[in-house]
PyMOL CGO cylinders between C-alpha atoms (Angstrom):
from pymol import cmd
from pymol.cgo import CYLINDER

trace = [
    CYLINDER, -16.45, 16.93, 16.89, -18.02, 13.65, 14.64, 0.3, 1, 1, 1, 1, 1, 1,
    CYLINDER, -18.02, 13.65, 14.64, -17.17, 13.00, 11.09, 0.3, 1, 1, 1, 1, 1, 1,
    CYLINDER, -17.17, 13.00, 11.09, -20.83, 14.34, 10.13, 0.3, 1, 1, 1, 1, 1, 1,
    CYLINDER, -20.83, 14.34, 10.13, -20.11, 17.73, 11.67, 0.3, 1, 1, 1, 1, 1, 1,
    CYLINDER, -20.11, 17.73, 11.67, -16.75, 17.62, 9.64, 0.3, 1, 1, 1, 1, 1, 1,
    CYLINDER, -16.75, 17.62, 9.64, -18.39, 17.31, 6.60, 0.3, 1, 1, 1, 1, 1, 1,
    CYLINDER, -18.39, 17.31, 6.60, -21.19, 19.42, 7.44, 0.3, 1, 1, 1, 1, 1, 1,
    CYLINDER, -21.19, 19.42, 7.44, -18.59, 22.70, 8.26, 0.3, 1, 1, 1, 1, 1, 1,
    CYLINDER, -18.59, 22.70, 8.26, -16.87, 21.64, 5.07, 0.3, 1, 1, 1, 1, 1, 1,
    CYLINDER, -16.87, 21.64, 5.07, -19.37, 22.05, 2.87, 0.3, 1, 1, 1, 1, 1, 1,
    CYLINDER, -19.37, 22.05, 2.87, -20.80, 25.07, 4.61, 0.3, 1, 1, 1, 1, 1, 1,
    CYLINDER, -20.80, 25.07, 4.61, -16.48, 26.45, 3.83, 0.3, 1, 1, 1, 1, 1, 1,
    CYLINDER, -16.48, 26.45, 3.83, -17.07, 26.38, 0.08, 0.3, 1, 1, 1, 1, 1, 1,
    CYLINDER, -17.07, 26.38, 0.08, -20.32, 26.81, -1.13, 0.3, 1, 1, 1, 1, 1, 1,
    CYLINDER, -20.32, 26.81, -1.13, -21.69, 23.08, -1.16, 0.3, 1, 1, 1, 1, 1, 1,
    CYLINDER, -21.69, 23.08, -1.16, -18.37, 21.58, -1.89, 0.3, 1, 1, 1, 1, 1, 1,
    CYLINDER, -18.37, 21.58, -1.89, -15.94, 20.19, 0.10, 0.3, 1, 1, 1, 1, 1, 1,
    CYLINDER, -15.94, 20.19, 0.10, -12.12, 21.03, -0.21, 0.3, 1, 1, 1, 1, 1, 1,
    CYLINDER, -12.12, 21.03, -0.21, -11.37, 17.46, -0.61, 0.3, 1, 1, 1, 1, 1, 1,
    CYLINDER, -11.37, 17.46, -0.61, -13.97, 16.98, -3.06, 0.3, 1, 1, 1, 1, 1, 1,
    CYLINDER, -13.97, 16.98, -3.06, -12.65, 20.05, -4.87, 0.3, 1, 1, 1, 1, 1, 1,
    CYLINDER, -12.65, 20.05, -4.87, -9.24, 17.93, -4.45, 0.3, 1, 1, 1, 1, 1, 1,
    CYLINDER, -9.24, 17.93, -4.45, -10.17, 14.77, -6.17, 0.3, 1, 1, 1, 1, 1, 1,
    CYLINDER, -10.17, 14.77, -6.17, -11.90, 16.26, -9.14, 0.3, 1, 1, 1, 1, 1, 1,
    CYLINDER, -11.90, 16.26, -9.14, -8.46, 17.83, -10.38, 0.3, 1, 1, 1, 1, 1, 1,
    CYLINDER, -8.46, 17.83, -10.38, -6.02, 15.12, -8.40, 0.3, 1, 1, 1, 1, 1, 1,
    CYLINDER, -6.02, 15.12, -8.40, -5.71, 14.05, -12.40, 0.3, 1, 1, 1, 1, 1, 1,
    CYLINDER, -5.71, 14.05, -12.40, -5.32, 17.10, -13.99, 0.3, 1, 1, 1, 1, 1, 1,
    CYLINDER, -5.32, 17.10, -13.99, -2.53, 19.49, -14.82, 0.3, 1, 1, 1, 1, 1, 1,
    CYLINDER, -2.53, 19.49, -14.82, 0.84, 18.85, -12.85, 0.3, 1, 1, 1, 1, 1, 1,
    CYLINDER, 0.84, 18.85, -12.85, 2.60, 15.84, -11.54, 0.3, 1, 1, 1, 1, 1, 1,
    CYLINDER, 2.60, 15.84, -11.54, 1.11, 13.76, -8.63, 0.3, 1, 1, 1, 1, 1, 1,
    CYLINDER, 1.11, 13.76, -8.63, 4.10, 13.41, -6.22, 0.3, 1, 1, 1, 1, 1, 1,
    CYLINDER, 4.10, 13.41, -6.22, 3.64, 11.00, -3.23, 0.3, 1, 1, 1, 1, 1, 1,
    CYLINDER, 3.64, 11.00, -3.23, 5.51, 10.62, 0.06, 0.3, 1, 1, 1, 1, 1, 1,
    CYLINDER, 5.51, 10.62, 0.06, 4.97, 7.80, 2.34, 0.3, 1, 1, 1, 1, 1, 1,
    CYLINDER, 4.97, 7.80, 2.34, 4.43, 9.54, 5.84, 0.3, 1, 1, 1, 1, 1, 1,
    CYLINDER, 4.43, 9.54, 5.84, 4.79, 8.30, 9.53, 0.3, 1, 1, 1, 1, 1, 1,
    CYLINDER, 4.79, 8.30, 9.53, 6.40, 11.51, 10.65, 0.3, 1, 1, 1, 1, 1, 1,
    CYLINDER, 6.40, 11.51, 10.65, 9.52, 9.51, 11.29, 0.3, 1, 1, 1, 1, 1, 1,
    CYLINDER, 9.52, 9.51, 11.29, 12.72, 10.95, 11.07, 0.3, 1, 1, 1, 1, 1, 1,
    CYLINDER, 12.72, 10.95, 11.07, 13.11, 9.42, 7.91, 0.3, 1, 1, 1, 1, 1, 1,
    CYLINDER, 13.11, 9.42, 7.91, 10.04, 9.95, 6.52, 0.3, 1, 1, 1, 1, 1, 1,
    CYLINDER, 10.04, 9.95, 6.52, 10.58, 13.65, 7.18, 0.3, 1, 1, 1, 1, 1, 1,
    CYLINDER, 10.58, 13.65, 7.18, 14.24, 13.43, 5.46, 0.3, 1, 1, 1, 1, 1, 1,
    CYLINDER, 14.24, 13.43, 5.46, 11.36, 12.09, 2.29, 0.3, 1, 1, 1, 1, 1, 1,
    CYLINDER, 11.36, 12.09, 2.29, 9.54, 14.81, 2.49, 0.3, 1, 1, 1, 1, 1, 1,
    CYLINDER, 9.54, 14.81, 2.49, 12.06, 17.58, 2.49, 0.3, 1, 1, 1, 1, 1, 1,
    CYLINDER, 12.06, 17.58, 2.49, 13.43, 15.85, -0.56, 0.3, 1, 1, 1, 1, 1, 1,
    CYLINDER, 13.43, 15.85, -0.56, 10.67, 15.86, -2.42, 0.3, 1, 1, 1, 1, 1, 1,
    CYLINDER, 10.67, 15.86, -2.42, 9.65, 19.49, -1.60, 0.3, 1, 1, 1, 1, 1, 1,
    CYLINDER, 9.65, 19.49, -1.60, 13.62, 20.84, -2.02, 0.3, 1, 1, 1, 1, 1, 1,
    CYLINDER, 13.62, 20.84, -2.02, 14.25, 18.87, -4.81, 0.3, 1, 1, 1, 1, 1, 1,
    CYLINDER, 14.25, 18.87, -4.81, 11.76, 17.03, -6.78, 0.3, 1, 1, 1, 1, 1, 1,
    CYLINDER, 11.76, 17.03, -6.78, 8.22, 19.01, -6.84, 0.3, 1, 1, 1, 1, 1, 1,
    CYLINDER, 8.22, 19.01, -6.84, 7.54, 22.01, -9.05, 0.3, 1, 1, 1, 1, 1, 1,
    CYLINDER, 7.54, 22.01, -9.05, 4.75, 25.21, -9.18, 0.3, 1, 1, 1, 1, 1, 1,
    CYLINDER, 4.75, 25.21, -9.18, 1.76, 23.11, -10.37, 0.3, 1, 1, 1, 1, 1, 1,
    CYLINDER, 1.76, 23.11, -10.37, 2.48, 19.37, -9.42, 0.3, 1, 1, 1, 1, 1, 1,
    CYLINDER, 2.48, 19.37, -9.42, 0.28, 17.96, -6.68, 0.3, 1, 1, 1, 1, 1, 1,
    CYLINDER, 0.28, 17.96, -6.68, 2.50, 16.92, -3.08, 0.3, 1, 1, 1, 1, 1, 1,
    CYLINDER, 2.50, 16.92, -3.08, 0.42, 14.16, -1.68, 0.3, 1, 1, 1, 1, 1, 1,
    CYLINDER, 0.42, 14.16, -1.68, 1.30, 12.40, 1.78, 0.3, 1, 1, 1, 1, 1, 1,
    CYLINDER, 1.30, 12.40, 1.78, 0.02, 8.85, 2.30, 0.3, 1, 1, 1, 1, 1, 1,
    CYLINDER, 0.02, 8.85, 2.30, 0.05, 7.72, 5.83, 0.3, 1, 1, 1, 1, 1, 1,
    CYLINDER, 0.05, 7.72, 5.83, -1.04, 4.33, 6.79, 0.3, 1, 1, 1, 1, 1, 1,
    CYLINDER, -1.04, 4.33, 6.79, -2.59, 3.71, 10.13, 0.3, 1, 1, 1, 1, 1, 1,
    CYLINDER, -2.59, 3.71, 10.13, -3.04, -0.03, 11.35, 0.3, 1, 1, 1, 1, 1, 1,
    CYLINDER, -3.04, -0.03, 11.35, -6.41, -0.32, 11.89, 0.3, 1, 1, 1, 1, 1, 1,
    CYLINDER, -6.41, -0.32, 11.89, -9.94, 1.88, 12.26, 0.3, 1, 1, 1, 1, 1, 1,
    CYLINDER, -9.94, 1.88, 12.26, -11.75, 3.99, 15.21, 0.3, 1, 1, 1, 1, 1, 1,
    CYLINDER, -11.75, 3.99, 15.21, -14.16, 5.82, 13.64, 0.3, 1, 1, 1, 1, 1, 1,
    CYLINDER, -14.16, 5.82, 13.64, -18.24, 5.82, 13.27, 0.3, 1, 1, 1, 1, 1, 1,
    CYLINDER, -18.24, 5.82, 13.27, -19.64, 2.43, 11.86, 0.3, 1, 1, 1, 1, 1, 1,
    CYLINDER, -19.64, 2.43, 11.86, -20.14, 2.59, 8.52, 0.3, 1, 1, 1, 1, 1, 1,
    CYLINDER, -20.14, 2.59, 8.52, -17.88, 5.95, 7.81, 0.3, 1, 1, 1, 1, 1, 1,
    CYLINDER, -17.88, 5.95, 7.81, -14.96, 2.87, 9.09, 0.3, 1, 1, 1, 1, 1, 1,
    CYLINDER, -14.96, 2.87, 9.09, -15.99, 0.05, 7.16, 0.3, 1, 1, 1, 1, 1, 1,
    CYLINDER, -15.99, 0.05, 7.16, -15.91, 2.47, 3.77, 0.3, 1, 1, 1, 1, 1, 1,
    CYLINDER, -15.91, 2.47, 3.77, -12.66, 4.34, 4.91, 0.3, 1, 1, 1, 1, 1, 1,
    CYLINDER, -12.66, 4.34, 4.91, -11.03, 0.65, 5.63, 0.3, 1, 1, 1, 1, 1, 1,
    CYLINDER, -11.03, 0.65, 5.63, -11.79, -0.23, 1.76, 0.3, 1, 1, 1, 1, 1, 1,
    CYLINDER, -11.79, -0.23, 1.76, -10.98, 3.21, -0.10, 0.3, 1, 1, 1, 1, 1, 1,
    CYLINDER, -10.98, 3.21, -0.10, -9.18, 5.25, 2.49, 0.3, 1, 1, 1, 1, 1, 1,
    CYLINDER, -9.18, 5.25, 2.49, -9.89, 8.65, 3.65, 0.3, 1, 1, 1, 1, 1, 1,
    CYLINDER, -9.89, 8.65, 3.65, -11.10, 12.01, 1.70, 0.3, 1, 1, 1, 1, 1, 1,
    CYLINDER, -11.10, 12.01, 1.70, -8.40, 14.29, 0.21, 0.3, 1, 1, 1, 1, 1, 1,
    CYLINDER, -8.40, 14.29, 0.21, -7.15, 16.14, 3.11, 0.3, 1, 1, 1, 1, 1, 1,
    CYLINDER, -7.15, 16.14, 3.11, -6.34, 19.11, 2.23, 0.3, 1, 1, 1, 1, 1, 1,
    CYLINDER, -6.34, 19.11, 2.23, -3.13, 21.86, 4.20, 0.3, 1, 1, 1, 1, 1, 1,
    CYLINDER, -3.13, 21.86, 4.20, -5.87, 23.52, 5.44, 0.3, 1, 1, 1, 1, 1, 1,
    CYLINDER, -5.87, 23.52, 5.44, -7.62, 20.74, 7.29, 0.3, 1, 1, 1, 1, 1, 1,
    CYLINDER, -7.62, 20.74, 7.29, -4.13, 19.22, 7.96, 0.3, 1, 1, 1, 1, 1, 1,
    CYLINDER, -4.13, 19.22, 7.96, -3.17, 22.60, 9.72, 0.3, 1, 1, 1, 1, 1, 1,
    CYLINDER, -3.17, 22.60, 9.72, -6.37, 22.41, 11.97, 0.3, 1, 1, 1, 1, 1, 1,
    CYLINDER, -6.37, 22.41, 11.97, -6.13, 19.78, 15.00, 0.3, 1, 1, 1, 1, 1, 1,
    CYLINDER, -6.13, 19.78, 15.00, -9.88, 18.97, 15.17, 0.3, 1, 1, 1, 1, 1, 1,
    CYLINDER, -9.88, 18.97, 15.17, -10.22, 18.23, 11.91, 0.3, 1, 1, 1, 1, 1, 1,
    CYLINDER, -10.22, 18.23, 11.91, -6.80, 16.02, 11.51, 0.3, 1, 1, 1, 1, 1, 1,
    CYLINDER, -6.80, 16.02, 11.51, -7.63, 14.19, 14.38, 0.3, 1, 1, 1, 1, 1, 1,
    CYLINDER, -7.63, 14.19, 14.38, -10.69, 12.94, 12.57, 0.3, 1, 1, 1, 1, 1, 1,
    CYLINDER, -10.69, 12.94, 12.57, -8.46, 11.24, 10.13, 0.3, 1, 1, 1, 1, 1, 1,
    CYLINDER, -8.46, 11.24, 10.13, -6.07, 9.88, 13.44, 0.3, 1, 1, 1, 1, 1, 1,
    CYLINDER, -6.07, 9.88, 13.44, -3.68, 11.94, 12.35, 0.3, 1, 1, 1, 1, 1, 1,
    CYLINDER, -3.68, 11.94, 12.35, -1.30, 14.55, 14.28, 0.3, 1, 1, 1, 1, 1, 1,
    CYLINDER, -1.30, 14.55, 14.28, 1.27, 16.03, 11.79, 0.3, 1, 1, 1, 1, 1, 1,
    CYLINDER, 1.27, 16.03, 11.79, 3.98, 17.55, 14.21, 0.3, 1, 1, 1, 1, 1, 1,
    CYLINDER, 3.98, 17.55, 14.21, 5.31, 21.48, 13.77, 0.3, 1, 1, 1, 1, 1, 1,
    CYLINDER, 5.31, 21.48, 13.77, 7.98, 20.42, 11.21, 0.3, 1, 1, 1, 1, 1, 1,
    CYLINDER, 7.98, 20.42, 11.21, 5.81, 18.40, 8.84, 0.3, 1, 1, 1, 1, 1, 1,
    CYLINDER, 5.81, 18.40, 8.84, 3.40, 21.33, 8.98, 0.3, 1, 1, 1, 1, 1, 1,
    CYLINDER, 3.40, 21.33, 8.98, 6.19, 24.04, 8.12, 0.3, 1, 1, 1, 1, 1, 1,
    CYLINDER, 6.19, 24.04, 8.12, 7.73, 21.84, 5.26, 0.3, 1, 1, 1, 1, 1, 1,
    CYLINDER, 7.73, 21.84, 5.26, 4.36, 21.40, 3.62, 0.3, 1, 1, 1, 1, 1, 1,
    CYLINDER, 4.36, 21.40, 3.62, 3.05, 25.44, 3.86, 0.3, 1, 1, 1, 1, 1, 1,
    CYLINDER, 3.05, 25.44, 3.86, 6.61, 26.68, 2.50, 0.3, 1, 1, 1, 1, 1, 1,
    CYLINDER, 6.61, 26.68, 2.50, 5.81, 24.46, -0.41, 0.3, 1, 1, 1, 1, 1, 1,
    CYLINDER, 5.81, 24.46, -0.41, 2.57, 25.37, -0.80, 0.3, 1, 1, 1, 1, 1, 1,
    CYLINDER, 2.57, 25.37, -0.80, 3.47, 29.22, -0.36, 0.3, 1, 1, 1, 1, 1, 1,
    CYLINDER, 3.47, 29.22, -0.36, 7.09, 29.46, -1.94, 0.3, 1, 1, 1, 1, 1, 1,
    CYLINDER, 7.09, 29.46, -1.94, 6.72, 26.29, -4.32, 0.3, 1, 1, 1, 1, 1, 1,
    CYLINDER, 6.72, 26.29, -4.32, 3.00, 26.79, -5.42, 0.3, 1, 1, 1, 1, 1, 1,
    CYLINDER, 3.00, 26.79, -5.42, 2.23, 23.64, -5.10, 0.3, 1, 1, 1, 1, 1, 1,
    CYLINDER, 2.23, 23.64, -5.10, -1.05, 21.69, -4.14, 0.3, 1, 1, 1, 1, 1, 1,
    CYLINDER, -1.05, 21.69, -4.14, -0.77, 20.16, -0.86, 0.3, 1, 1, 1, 1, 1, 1,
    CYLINDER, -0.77, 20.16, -0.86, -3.24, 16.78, -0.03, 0.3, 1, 1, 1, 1, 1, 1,
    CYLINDER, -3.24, 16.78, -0.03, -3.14, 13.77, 2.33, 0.3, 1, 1, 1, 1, 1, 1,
    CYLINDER, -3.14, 13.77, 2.33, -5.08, 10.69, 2.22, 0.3, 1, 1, 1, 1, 1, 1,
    CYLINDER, -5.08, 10.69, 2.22, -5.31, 8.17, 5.21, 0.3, 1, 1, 1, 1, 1, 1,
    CYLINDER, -5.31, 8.17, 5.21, -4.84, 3.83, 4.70, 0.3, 1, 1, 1, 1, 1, 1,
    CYLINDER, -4.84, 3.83, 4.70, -5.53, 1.75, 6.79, 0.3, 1, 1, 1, 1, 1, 1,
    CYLINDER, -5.53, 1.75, 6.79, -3.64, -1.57, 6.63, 0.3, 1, 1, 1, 1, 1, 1,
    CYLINDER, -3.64, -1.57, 6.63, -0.39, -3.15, 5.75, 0.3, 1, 1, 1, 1, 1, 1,
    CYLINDER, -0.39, -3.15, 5.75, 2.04, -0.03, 5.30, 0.3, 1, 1, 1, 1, 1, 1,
    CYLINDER, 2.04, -0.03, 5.30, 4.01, -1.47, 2.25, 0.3, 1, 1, 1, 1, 1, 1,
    CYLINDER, 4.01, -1.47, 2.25, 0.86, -2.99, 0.24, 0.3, 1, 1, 1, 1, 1, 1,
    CYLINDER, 0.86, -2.99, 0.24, -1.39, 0.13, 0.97, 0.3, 1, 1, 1, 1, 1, 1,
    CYLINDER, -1.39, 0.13, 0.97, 1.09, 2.75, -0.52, 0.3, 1, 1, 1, 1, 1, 1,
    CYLINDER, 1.09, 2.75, -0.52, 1.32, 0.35, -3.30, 0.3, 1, 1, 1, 1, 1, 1,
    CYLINDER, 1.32, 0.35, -3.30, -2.32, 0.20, -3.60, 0.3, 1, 1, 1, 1, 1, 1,
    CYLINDER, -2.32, 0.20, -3.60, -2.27, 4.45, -3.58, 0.3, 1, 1, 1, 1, 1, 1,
    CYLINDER, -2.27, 4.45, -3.58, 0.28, 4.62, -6.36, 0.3, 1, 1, 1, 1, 1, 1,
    CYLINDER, 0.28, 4.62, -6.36, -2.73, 3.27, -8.68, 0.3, 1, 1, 1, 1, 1, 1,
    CYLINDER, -2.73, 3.27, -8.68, -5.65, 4.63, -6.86, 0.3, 1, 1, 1, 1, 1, 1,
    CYLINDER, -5.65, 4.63, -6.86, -4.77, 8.50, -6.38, 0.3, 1, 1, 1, 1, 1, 1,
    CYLINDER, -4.77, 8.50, -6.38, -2.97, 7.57, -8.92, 0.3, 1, 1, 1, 1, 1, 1,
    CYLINDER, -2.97, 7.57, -8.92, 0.76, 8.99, -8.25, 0.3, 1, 1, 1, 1, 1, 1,
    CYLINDER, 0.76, 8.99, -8.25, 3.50, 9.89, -11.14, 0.3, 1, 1, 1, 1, 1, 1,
    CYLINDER, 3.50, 9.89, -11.14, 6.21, 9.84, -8.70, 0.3, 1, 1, 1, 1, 1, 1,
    CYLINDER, 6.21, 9.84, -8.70, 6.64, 7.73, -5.10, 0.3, 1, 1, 1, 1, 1, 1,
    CYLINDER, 6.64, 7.73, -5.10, 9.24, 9.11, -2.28, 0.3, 1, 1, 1, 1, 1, 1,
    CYLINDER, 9.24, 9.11, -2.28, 9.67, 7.39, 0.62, 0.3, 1, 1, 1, 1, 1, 1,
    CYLINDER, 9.67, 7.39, 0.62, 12.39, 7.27, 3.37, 0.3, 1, 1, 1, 1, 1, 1,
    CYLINDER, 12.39, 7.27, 3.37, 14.84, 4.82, 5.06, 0.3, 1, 1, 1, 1, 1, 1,
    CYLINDER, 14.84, 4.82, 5.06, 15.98, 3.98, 7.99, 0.3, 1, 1, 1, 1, 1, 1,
    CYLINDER, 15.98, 3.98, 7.99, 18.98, 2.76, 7.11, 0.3, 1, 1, 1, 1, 1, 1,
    CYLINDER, 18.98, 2.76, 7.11, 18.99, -0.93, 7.95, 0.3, 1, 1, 1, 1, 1, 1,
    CYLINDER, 18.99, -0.93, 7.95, 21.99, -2.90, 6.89, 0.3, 1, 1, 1, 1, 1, 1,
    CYLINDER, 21.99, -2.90, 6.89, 21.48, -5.85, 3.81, 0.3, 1, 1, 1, 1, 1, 1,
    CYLINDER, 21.48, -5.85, 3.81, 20.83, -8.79, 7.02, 0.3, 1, 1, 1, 1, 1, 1,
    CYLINDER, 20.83, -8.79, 7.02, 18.66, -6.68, 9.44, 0.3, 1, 1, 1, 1, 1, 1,
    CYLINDER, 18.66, -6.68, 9.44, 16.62, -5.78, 5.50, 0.3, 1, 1, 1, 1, 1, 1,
    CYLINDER, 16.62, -5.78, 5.50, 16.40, -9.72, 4.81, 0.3, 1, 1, 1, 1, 1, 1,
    CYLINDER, 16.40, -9.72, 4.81, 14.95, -11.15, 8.16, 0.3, 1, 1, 1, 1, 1, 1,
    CYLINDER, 14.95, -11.15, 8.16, 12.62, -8.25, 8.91, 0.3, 1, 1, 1, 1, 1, 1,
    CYLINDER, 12.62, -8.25, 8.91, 11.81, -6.83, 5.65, 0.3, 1, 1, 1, 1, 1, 1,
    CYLINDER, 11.81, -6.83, 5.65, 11.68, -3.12, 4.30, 0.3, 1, 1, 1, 1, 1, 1,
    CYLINDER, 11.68, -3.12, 4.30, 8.84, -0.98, 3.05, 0.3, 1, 1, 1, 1, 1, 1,
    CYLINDER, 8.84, -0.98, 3.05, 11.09, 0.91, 0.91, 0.3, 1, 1, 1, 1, 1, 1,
    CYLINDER, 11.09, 0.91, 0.91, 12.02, -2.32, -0.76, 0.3, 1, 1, 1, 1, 1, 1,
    CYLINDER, 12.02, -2.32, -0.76, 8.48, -3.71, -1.37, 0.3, 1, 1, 1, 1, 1, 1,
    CYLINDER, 8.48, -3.71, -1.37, 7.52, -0.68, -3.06, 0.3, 1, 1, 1, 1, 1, 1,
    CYLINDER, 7.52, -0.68, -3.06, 11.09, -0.06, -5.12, 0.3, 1, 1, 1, 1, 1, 1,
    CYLINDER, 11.09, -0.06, -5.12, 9.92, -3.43, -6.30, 0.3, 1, 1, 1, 1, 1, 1,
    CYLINDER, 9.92, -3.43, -6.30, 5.78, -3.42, -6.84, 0.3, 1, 1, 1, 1, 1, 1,
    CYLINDER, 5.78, -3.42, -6.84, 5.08, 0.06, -7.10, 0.3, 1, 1, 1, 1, 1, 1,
    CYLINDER, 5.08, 0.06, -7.10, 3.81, 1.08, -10.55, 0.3, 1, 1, 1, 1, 1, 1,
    CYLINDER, 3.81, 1.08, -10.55, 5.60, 4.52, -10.47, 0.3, 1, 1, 1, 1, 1, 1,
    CYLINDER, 5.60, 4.52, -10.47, 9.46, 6.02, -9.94, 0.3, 1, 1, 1, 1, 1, 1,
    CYLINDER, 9.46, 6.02, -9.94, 10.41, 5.44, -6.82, 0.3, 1, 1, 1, 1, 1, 1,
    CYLINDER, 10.41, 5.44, -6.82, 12.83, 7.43, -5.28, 0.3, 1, 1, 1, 1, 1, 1,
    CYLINDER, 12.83, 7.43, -5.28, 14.52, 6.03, -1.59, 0.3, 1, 1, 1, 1, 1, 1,
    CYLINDER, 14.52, 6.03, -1.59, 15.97, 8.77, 0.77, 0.3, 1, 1, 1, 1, 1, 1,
    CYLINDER, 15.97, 8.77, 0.77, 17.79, 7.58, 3.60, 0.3, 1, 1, 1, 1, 1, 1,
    CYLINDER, 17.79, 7.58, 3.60, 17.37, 10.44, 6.70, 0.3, 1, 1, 1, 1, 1, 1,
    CYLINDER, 17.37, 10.44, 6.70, 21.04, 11.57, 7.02, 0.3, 1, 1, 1, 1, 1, 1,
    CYLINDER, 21.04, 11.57, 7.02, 21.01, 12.84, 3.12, 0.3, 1, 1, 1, 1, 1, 1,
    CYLINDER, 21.01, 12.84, 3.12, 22.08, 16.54, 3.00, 0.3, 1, 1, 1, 1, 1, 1,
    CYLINDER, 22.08, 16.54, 3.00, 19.38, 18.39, 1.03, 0.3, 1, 1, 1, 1, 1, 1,
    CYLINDER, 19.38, 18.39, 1.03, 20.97, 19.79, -2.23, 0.3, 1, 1, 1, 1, 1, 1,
    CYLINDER, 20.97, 19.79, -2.23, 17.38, 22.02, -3.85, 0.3, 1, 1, 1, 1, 1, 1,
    CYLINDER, 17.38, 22.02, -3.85, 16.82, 21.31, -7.15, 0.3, 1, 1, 1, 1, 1, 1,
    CYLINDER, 16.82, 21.31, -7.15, 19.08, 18.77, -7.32, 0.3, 1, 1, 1, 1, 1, 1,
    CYLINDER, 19.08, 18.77, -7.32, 17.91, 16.87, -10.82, 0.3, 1, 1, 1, 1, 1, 1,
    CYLINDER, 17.91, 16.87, -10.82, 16.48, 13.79, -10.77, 0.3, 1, 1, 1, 1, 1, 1,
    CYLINDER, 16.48, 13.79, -10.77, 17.24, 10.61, -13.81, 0.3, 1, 1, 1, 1, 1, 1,
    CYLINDER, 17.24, 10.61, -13.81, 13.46, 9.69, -14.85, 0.3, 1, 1, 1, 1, 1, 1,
    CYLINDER, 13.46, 9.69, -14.85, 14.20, 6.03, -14.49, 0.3, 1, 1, 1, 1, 1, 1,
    CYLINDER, 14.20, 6.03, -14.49, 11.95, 3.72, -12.36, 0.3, 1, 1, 1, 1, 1, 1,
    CYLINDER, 11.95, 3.72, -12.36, 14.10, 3.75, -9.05, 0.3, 1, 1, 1, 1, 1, 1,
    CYLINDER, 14.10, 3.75, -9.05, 16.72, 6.60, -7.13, 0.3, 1, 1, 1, 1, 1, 1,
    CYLINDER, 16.72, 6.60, -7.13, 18.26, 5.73, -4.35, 0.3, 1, 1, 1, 1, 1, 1,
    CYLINDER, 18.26, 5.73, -4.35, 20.23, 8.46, -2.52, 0.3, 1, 1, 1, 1, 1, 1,
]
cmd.load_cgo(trace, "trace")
């Protein structure tokens, strides 16, 4: 399946409208953006449970940003994608393997359970949106583009040397990101609805 036929079946879906259109024209209204940086990592996982136990709430938006390191798709659909990153995805195209593997992305069984119990228990909105690039400056850049309220992203625990001579995402973006910025390392015990301080960076 191409990225036309994609498009075509999604507007077919809802009437002349895609879902990820739909997505972006109310990405800015109502609730709280909330953004987790996603490799499907262990760690980034450990993010994401965080933010759905402990951080979202009925009405904000959960929004995973995944950064890939380079493009494979259809000439012209790449060079655009390269500049301003993928569509909204929305659960239900994450949830369907044809369509996610359009976007190069293959969200394992966990990721996909995490993200439908907050949709279904939480009642939140569920989106992803694909960068291509350098990891740390591109979920920077998505901070201001989508735009996010709220940045969690996981850690792998690296000690202070190992984070000096080869660098951390999770530090870049505690440090240039234009939003809170909460760093959860992946052997944090989940405590739901555990409060947060509203100050510009949490690390747990």
């Amino acid at each position: 399946m191409f990225f036309s036929d994609i498009m075509r079946n999604r507007s077919r879906r809802v009437g002349g409208s895609s879902p990820s259109m739909a997505a972006a024209a109310t990405i800015t209204g109502g609730g709280r953006n909330v953004g987790v940086a996603m490799d499907f990592s262990a760690c980034s996982k450990a993010a994401l449970r965080w933010a759905a136990a402990s951080l979202v709430r009925p009405g904000d938006r959960l929004v995973l940003v995944h950064v890939k390191p380079s493009v494979q798709y259809e000439e012209g659909v790449a060079n655009l994608w390269e500049q301003q990153g993928s569509p909204l995805i929305p659960l239900v195209e994450l949830t369907d393997p044809h369509v996610s593997r359009i976007y190069g992305l293959a969200p394992d069984a966990e990721t996909i359970a995490i993200l439908t119990a907050a949709a279904n228990q939480i009642g939140v909105e569920v989106v992803a949106k694909v960068y291509w690039g350098d990891p740390a400056k591109k979920v920077a850049e998505a901070v201001q583009r989508i735009p996010l309220h709220w940045l969690v992203v996981g850690n792998r625990g690296l000690g202070a040397v190992k984070r000096v001579l080869m660098g951390s995402v999770s530090t870049y973006l505690v440090n240039h990101a234009k939003c809170p910025v909460t760093v959860i390392r992946d052997n944090l015990p989940l405590q739901p609805q555990h409060p947060v301080a509203a100050t510009a960076i949490a690390i747990y």
